[in-house]
C-alpha positions as CSV (number, residue, x, y, z in Angstrom):
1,X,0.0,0.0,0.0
2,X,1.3,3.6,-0.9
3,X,-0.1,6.5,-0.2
4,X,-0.5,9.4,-3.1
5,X,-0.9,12.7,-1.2
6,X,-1.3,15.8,-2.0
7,X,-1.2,19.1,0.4
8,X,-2.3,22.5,0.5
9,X,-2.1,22.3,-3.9
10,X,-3.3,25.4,-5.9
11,X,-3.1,25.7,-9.4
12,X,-3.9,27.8,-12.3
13,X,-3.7,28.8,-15.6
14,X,-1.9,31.3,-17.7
15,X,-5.1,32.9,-17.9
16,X,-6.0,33.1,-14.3
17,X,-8.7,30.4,-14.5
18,X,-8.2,29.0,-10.8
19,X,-8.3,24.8,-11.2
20,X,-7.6,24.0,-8.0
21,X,-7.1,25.9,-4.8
22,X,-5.6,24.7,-1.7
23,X,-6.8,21.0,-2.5
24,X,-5.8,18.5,0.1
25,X,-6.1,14.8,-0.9
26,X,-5.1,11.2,-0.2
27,X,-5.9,8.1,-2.2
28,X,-4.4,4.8,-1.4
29,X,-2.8,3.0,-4.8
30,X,-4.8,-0.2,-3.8
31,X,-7.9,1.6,-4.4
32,X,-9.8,1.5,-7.9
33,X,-10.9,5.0,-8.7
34,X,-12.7,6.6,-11.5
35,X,-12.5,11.1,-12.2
36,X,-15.5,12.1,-14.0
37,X,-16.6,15.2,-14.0
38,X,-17.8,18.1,-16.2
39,X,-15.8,19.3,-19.4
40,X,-13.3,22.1,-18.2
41,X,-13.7,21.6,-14.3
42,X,-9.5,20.0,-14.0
43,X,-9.3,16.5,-14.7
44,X,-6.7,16.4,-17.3
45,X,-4.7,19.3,-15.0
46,X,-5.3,17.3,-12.4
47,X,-3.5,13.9,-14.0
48,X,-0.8,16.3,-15.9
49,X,0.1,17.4,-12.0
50,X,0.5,14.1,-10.8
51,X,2.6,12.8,-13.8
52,X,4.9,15.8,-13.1
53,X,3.8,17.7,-16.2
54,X,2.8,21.1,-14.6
55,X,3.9,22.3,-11.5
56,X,1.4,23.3,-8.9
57,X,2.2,25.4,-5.5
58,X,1.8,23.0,-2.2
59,X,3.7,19.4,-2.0
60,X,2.6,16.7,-4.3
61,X,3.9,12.8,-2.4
62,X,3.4,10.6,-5.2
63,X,5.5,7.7,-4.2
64,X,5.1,5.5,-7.6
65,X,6.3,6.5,-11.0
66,X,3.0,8.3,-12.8
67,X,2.9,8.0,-16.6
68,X,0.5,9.9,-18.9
69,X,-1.4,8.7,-21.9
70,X,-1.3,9.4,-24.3
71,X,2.4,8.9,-25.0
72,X,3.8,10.1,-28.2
73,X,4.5,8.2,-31.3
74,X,7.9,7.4,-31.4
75,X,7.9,6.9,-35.2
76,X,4.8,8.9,-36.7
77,X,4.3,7.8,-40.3
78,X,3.9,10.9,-42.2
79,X,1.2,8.9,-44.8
80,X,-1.4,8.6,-42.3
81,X,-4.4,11.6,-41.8
């Protein structure tokens, strides 16, 4: 069991659109979670933050490696759409 915590995390964009402000949160890597939510409201911030993508203010504990899909093509084939 590891624990994925974060504390005190605020976020936002370049804009100023506030995604997340002082969020605290624990989840537990054993558990099977799903995000939903509505379009725009921080779900793929959220994710980009825990796979180190963007950089929130606050501490972010995420004691396994996070990966983010999706990955990019290592060999696009310029003949496809």
């Amino acid at each position: 069991m590891s624990i994925i915590s974060l504390v005190d995390v605020s976020f936002a964009h370049e804009g100023g659109q506030v995604i997340f402000d002082q969020l605290n949160l624990t989840l537990d890597t054993n558990w099977k979670l799903g995000l939903i939510g509505r379009n725009g409201r921080g779900k793929t911030t959220f994710l980009m933050i825990l796979a180190g993508l963007l950089i929130p203010s606050g501490t972010v504990r995420l004691p396994v490696p996070a990966a983010y899909f999706p990955c990019p093509d290592p060999d696009p084939d310029p003949a496809l759409p």
